[in-house]
N, C-alpha and C positions, 0 to 999 in steps of 0.2 A: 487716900493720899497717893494721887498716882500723877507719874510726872507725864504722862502722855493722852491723859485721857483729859476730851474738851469738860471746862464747870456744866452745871446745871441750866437749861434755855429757862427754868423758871424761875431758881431763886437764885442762881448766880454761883451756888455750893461747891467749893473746889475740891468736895470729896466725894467725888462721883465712884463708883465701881463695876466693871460690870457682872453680867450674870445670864450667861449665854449670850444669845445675841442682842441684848439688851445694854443700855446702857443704865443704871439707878444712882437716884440721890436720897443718900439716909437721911440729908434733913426735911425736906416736903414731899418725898417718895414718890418722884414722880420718874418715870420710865418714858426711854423713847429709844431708837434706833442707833445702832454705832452705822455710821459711815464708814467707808475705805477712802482714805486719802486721794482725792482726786475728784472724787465720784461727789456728783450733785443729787439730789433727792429727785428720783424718777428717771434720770435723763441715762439713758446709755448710747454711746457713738456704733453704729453701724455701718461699714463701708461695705463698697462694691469692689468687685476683683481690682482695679486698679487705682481704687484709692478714695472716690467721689463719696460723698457723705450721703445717706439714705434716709427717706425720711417715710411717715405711712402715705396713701395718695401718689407717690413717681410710680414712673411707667421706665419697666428694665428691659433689657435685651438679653437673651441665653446665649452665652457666647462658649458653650460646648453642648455636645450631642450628649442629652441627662437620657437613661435606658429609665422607665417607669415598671416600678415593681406590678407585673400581676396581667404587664399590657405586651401583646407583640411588637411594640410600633414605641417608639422613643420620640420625646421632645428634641426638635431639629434647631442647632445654631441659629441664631436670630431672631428665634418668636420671642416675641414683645409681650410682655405682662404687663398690663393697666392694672389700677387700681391697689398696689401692693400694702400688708399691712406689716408691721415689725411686732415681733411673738419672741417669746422666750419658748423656744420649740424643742422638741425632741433632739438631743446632742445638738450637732451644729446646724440645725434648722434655727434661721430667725427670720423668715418671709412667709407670714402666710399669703395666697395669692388663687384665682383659680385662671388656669392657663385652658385655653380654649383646644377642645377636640380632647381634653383632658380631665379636666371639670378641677374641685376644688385639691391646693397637696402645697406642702409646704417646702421649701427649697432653702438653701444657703447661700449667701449673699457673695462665698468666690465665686459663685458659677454665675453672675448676673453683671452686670454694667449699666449705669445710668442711661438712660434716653434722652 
C-alpha cells in the first residue's frame, strides 16, 4: 500500500512493493523495473559540450587538445570522429569511437561538438 509506487502493468494490483531494484505485485507476482521519474525505458539524452543532442552514427569535432594515455603525441582540436557509438563508459566516458592515427578509445561528450 504505497502512495507512490505505479499498480501492477499486469493485473492492475495497487499493492505493488518494492525489493531492490525491482518493483513486485503480491497478487500475480510478477516483477519488472522501477523507473526514475523522467526517464523512459532505454533512452538516455546525451549532449555535446554546447548543448546539441548526440545520437550513435554523428560525426563530432574535438574541440580541446585531449593528451592520450601511454601516447607522446595528443589528439589535435578539430579532428572529426565519424561513426560515434553512445556507451555507458568508464566514469564520464559515454562515446565509444575510433579516432584515426589513434585507433579505437573512448571519450566524453564535453570534449566533443556536433558536426
Amino acid at each position: 500500500m504505497s502512495e507512490s509506487l505505479p499498480p501492477c502493468p499486469e493485473c492492475s494490483s495497487e499493492y505493488t512493493y518494492e525489493m531492490g531494484a525491482l518493483l513486485v505485485c503480491p497478487e500475480c507476482a510478477h516483477e519488472w523495473e522501477a523507473q526514475a521519474e523522467g526517464e523512459s525505458q532505454g533512452e538516455r539524452l546525451i549532449k555535446d559540450a554546447v548543448g546539441n543532442v548526440l545520437s550513435d552514427g554523428d560525426t563530432v569535432t574535438i574541440i580541446k587538445d585531449l593528451k592520450v594515455k601511454g601516447s607522446s603525441t595528443s589528439i589535435k582540436v578539430g579532428t572529426k570522429v565519424r561513426n560515434i557509438r553512445l556507451v555507458d563508459g568508464v566514469g564520464d566516458h559515454d562515446i565509444d569511437c575510433k579516432v584515426d592515427g589513434f585507433g579505437p578509445m573512448q571519450l566524453k561528450s564535453s570534449v566533443v561538438k556536433k558536426a
